[in-house]
TORKOL-4160 file (C-alpha; in steps of 0.2 Angstrom, whole numbers, padded with zeros to 4 digits, m for minus):
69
<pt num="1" X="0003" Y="0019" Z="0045"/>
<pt num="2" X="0020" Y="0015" Z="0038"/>
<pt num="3" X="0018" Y="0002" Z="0021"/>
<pt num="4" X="0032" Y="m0006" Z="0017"/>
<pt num="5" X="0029" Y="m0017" Z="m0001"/>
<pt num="6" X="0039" Y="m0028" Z="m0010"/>
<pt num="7" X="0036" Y="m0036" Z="m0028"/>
<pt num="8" X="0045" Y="m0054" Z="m0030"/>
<pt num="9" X="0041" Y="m0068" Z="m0042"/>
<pt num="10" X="0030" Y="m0082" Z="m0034"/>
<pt num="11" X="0037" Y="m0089" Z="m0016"/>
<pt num="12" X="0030" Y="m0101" Z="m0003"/>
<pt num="13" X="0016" Y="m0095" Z="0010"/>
<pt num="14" X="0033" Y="m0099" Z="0024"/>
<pt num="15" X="0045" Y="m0085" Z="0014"/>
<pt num="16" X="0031" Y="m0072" Z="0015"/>
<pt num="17" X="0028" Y="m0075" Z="0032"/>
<pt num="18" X="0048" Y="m0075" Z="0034"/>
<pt num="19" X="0051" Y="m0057" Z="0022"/>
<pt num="20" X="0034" Y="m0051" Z="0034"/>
<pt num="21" X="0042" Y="m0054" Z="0051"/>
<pt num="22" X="0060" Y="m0048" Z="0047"/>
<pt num="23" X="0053" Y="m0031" Z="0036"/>
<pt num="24" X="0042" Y="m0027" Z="0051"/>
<pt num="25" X="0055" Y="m0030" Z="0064"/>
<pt num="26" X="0068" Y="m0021" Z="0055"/>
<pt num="27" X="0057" Y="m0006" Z="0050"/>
<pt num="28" X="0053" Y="m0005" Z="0069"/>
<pt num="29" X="0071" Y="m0006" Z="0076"/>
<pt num="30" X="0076" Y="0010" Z="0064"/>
<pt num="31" X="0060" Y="0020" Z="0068"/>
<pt num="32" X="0056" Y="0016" Z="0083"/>
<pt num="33" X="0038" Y="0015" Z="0078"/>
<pt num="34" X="0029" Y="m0002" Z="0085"/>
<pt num="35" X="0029" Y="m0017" Z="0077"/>
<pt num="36" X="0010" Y="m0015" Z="0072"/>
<pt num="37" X="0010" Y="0000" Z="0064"/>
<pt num="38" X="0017" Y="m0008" Z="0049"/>
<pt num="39" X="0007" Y="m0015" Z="0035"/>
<pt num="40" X="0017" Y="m0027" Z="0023"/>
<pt num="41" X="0013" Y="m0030" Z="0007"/>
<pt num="42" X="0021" Y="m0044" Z="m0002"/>
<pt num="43" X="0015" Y="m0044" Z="m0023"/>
<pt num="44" X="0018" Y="m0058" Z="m0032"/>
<pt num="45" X="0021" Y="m0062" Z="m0052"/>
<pt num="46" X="0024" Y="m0076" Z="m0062"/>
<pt num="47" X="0041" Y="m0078" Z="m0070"/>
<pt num="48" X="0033" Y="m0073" Z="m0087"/>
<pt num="49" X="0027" Y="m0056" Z="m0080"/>
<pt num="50" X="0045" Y="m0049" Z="m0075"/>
<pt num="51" X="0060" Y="m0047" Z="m0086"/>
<pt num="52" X="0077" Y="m0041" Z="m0083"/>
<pt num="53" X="0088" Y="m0034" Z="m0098"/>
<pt num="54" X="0074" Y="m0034" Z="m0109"/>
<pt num="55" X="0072" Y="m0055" Z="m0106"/>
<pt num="56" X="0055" Y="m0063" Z="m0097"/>
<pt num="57" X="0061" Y="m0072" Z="m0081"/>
<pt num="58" X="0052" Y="m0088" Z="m0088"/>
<pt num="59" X="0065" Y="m0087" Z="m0103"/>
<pt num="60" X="0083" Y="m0085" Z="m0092"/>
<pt num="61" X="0095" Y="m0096" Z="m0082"/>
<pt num="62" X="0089" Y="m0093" Z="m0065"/>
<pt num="63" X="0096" Y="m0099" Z="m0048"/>
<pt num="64" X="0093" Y="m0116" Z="m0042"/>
<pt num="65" X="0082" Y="m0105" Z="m0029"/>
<pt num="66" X="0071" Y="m0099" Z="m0041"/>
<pt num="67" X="0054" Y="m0106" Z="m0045"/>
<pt num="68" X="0049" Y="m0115" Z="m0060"/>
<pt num="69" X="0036" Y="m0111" Z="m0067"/>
């Protein structure tokens, strides 16, 4: 039972099924394990829950791309 987990700030239900499909599928082409052994888990955090350089993420310049929180 391969897990692959990845911690981002909040994104829509469409990127999460996106980041699901394309971490599965590449995990399955380098293994050669089938696509359903894989578990993904995608963990989400508000902006004010995750810094960078000592900063919350609700506090800096972010990319148009970001949320808004």
């Amino acid at each position: 039972m391969p897990v692959i987990t990845i911690d981002l700030w909040k994104v829509t239900p469409e990127v999460k099924a996106e980041l699901i499909e394309k971490l599965t599928r590449t995990a399955s082409e380098i293994t050669k394990l089938p696509p359903p052994a894989f578990f993904v888990y995608v963990r989400e955090y508000p902006l004010d829950a995750i810094g960078t350089g000592g900063v919350p993420l609700a506090q800096q310049n972010l990319p148009p791309h970001a949320p808004k929180e």
